[in-house]
N, C-alpha and C positions, 0 to 999 in steps of 0.2 A: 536205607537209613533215613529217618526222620529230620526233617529241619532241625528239631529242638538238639535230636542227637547229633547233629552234623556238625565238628568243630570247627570255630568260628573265624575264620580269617577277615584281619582287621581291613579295613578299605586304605587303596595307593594314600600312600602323603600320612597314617594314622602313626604317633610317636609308637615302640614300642613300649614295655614297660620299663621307667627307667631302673628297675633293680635285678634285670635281665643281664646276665655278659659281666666276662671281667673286664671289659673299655668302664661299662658304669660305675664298678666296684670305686673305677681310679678316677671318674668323671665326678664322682661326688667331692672330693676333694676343691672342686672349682662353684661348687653350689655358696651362694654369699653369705647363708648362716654359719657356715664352713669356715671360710675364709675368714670371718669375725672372730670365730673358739678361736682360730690358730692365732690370729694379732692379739686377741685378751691371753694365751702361751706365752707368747714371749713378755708381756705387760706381767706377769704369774713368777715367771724365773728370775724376775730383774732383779729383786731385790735383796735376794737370797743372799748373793755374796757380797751387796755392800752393810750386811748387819753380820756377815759371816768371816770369810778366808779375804777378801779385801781389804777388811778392816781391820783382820789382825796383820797382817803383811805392811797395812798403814801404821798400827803399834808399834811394832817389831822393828820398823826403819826409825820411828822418833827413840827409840831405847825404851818403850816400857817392858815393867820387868815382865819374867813368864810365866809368876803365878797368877798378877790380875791379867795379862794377856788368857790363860784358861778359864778363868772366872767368866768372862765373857762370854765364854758360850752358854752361860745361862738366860743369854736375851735371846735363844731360838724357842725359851719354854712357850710363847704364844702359840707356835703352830702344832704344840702336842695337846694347848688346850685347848682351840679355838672353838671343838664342840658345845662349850660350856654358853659361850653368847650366840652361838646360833640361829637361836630361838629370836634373837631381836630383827635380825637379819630376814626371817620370815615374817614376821609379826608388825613389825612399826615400819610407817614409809620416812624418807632423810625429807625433811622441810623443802618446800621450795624444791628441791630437784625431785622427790618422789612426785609432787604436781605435775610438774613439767616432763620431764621427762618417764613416768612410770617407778612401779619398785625396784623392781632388781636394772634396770640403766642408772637409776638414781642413785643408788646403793653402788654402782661400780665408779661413777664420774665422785660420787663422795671420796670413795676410799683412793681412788689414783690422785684426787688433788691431795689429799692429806697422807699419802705417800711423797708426792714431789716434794711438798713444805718438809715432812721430816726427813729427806733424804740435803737436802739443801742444808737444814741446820746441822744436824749432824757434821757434814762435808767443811763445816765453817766452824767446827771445835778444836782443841787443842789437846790432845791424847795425854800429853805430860802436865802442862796448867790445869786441864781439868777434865780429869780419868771420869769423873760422874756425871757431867753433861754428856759424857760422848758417852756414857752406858744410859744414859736418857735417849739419849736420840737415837742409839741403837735398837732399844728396847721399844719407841714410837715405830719406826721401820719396819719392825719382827709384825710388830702388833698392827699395822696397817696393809703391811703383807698378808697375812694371817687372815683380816676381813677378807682381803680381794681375794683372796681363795675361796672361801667361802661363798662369796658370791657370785665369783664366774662358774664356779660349781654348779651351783642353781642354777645360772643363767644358760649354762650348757646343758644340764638334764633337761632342761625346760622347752629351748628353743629347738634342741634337734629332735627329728624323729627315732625311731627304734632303728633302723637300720642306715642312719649316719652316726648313731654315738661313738663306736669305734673308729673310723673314719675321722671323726671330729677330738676323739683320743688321742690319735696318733698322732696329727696335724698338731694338737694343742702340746702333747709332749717333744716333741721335734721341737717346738717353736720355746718351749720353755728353758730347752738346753742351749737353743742358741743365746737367749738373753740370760740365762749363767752364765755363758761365754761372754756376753758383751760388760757384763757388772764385772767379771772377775776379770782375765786375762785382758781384756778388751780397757775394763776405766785403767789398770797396772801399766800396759803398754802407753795408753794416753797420757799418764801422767810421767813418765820417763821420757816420750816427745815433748813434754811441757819444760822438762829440764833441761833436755838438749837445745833446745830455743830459750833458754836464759832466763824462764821463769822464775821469780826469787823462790826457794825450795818451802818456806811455809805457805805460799799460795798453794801449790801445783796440787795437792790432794783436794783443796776446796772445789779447784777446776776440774777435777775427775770427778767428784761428786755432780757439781754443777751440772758436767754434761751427762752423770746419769739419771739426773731428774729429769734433763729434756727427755731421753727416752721414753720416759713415762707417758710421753705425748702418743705412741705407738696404741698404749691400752686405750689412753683417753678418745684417740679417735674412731678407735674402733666401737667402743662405748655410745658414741655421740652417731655413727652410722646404723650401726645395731635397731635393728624392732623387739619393743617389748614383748616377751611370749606371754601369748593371749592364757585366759585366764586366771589371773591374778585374782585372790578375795576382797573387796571390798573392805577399809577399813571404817568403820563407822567412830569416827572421829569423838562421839561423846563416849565412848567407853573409855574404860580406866585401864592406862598404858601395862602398870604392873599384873591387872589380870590377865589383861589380854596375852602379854607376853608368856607366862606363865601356863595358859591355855595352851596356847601354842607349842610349850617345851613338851607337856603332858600329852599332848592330843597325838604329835609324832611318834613320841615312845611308843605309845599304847597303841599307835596305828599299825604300827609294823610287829610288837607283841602279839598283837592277835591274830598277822596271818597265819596262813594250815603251817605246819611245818618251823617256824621260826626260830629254835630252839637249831634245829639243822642248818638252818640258812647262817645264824650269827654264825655256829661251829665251821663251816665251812670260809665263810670270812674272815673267820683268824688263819683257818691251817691251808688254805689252798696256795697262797705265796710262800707258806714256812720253808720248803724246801730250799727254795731261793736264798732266804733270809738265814738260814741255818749254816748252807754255804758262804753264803759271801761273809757272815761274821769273821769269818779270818782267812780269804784270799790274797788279802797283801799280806798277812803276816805268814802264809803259806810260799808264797814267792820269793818273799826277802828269804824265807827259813833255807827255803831249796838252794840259795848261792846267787840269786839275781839282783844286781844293785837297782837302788832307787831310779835312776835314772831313765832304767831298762825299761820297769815297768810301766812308770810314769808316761814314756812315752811311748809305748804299744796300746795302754789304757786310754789316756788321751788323745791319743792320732788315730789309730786303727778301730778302740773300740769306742770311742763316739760315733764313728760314720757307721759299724755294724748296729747300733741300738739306735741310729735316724732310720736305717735303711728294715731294720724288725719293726722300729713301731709304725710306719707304714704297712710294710707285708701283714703286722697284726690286724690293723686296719680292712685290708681286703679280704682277709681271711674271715674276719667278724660279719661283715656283710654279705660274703658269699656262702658262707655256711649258718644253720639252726645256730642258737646261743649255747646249746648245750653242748652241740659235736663242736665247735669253735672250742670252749673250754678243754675238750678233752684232747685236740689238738696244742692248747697251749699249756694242759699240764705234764701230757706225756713228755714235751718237749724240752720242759723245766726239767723233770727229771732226769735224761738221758744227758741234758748237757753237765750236771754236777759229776756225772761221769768222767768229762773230758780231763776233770782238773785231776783224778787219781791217773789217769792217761799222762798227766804230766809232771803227776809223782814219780812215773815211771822210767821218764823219757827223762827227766832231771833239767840240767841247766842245758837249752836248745830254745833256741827265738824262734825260730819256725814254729815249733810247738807252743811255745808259749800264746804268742800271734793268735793259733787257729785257737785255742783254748780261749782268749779272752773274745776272738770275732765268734764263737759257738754261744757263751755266756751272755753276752751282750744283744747278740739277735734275737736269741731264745727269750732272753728275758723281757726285753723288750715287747715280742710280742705277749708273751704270759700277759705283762703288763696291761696295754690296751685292753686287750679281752676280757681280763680281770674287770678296769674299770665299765668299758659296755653293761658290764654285769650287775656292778654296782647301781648305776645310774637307772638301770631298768628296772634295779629296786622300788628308789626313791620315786613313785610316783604320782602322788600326793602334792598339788602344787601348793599346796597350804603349810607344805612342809618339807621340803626338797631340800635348803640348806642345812636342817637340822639332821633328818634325816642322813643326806651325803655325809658332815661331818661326821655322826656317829660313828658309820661302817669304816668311815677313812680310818679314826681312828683306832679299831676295834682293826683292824686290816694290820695296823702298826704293832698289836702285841707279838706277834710271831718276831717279829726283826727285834722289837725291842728288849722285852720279857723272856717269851719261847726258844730264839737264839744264843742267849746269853751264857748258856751250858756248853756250846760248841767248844770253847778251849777246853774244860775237863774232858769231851767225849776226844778229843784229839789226841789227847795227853793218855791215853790209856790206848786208843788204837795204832793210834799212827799216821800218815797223812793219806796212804791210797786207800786203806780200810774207811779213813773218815768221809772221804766224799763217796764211797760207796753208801757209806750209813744216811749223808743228806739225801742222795737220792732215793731213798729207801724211804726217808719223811715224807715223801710227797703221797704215798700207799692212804692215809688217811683223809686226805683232800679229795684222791679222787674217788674212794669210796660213800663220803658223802657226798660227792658229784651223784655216782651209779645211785644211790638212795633219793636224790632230790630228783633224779630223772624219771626213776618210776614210781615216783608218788603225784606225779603230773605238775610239779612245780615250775616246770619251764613252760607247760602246756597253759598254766595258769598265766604267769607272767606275760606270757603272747595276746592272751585274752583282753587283758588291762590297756596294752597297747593299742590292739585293733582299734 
């Protein structure tokens, strides 16, 4: 055998390669771009519940009534549109902090200060004196939320490489549900200690608020530790904002309109979660239907299956990195599929907590990982650094029609089969995701994707 042919053994003391081993898989998790996605996760979830189920829990205690207490949820419509401003988020840097600190850091220490100010005013309105300041300040909130999505979006496709995005998914979604837990049950609990310490009862919600804008200090510093990823375009300051912007919204469409295939990629971006989203449109109303009180499921859902969908979107995570993007996909679609199974399993099995249990810990792991792997996938789209927020928003929300739109039939499809026939039939919806999977595999689009990265 020839030197040239003679495989190469690295010399004592050389690192291996670190995407070698499942130790690395879980080693990446501790890498400090890493660590950064996961603190801008929990900065991502915070705020969700205090323009959301906090707030009306806050209404609901001063007596407002329960039409405009539902009316309210019309201040979540920012994060269905946020694709629409996108483009500015690419395109213009924030004054002064885009100097100094780069686009997208600048763009996140913007939007988390101007989270805290709206979380603080909001915190300091009067639900009953004045229903329309506090649907102001709700609405600031949605809509300052909404940016930082968008731009930790970007700044995550950005800064990780291809084979931490999942990793950096899973980490950020973990970290997202803790800070829903800390806005929601988390400011509830604090301000019922505020009461039991003799706080006069119109402060005590301002004080919950109060300390979930400190919170916000979690994004901000991660923000302010953070390195900008390298190449950002150059904005040349004498051009005309609205063109430019404009440029920007057109230049992304079109960029990704004309990859091979694209027609296939969006179709597979609506229908590959559908199954999911097909099932879960009436899981509770499936539970409650079968003989199980609120109670039950509430707390199987909240105890058991938070910790099963922390503990998937990690495993998604290692699965993503230790396998191709394609065979990962078709490990997290088979998976989705089999588990909408469980739930006709507990058509059958009726009212039994055991069952239930294993039914929401199968649902919730699976999904979980679906999820991550999903978004690896996405991200590996977006990339174009001239256009990454626009981009991500698009597909997120184009990813949303199946839950939103394509779902929305599952009560009629119920109401004629029945409950174990119906989750046989979601599972059965996943048959067209993965078949543009098997189409997008062998027309080299993953092969392609890998390319871009290298």
């Amino acid at each position: 055998m020839t030197d040239a042919a003679r495989p190469q053994t690295p010399p004592a003391g050389t690192p291996r390669d670190e995407d070698d081993g499942f130790l690395a898989s879980l080693a990446v998790y501790l890498r400090p771009r890493v660590l950064i996605v996961i603190l801008l996760g929990f900065s991502s979830g915070l705020p969700l519940a205090l323009s959301g189920a906090t707030l009306t829990i806050w209404m609901a205690e001063a007596k407002v009534n329960l039409a405009t207490i539902g009316l309210f949820a019309l201040v979540g419509v920012p994060y269905n549109f946020k694709f629409v401003w996108a483009p500015l988020v690419d395109a213009l840097d924030v004054p002064l902090l885009g100097r100094w600190l780069g686009r997208r850091r600048g763009w996140l220490v913007f939007t988390q200060l101007l989270l805290a100010v709206a979380v603080v005013w909001l915190g300091f309105q009067d639900p009953v004196a004045a229903p329309w300041h506090v649907a102001l300040g709700a609405l600031l909130v949605a809509t300052a939320s909404a940016t930082q999505d968008i731009v930790v979006d970007a700044f995550r496709v950005e800064s990780l490489e291809t084979r931490e995005q999942a990793a950096g998914m899973a980490g950020y979604v973990a970290a997202y549900r803790v800070g829903m837990l800390a806005s929601g049950a988390g400011v509830v609990l604090l301000v019922a200690w505020f009461e039991v310490l003799g706080t006069p009862r119109a402060d005590v919600w301002a004080y919950g608020y109060l300390a979930a804008a400190a919170m916000v200090g979690v994004g901000l510093f991660a923000a302010l530790m953070a390195k900008e990823p390298a190449g950002q375009p150059v904005i040349q300051h004498e051009e005309n904002v609205f063109r430019r912007v404009g440029q920007t919204a057109v230049g992304a469409f079109g960029a990704f309109l004309t990859r091979n295939n694209a027609v296939a990629i969006l179709l597979f971006v609506v229908l590959f979660k559908f199954c999911d989203a097909f099932a879960g449109a009436l899981t509770g109303a499936f539970v409650i239907d079968i003989g199980f009180d609120k109670a039950t499921y509430a707390g199987v859902v909240k105890g058991v299956g938070f910790a099963a969908a922390l503990i998937g979107g990690f495993a998604g995570g290692v699965i993503a990195r230790a396998l191709p993007l394609s065979t990962a996909l078709w490990v997290a679609g088979i998976l989705q599929m089999l588990s909408n199974l469980a739930f006709s399993w507990q058509a059958w099995m009726g009212v039994d907590v055991a069952a239930l249990t294993a039914t929401v810990v199968i649902e919730n792991f699976t999904g979980a990982i679906g999820t991550v792997i999903f978004v690896a996938y996405i991200s590996a789209l977006c990339g174009d650094r001239a256009h990454t927020a626009t981009q991500y928003a698009l597909l997120t929300a184009l990813a949303a029609v199946g839950r939103t739109f394509l779902a929305s039939s599952a009560g009629f499809v119920a109401q004629e089969t029945g409950w174990m026939a119906f989750f046989a039939v979601t599972a059965l919806a996943a048959l067209p995701g993965l078949a543009l999977l098997a189409f997008l595999q062998a027309s080299g689009h993953f092969r392609e994707l890998a390319a871009t990265k290298a």
